[in-house]
C-alpha angles and dihedrals in degrees: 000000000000090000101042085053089060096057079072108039140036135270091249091055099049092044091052092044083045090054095064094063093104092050096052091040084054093047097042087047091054099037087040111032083026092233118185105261107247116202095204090061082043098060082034093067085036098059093038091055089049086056103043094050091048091060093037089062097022091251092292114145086206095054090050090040092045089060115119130203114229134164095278080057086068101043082050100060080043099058091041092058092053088047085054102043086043089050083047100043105027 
């Protein structure tokens, strides 16, 4: 599912989108396996989105400002939560 979203975004996008998979993993774990919220992992996923999104757009606020959703954008945050009930359940 991952390749056919990116027929219809870009690679930006789908790396951004990508990105989020530890925060999702870290709020489906807690919302799904009922983990104990732990505010350390928390600030952890936060800082490593920040980063990640810092080097994706080369830390310019225009490029991050200039991104626009589409439909692959979508298919892309589907994909990603398979990938992350399928990570939790599997």
């Amino acid at each position: 599912m991952f390749f056919t979203a990116l027929k219809y975004t870009s690679a930006t996008n789908g790396a951004l989108i990508n990105a989020a998979m530890p925060a999702f993993t870290l709020f489906g774990s807690v919302l799904l396996r009922k983990e104990a919220w732990n505010a350390r992992a928390g600030l952890g996923v936060a800082l490593s989105l920040v980063g990640v999104i810092a080097v994706i757009v080369n830390g310019s606020v225009s490029a991050l400002l200039s991104l626009r959703l589409n439909d692959g954008d979508l298919l892309f945050v589907a994909a990603l939560a398979c990938g992350v009930l399928y990570g939790l359940t599997g």
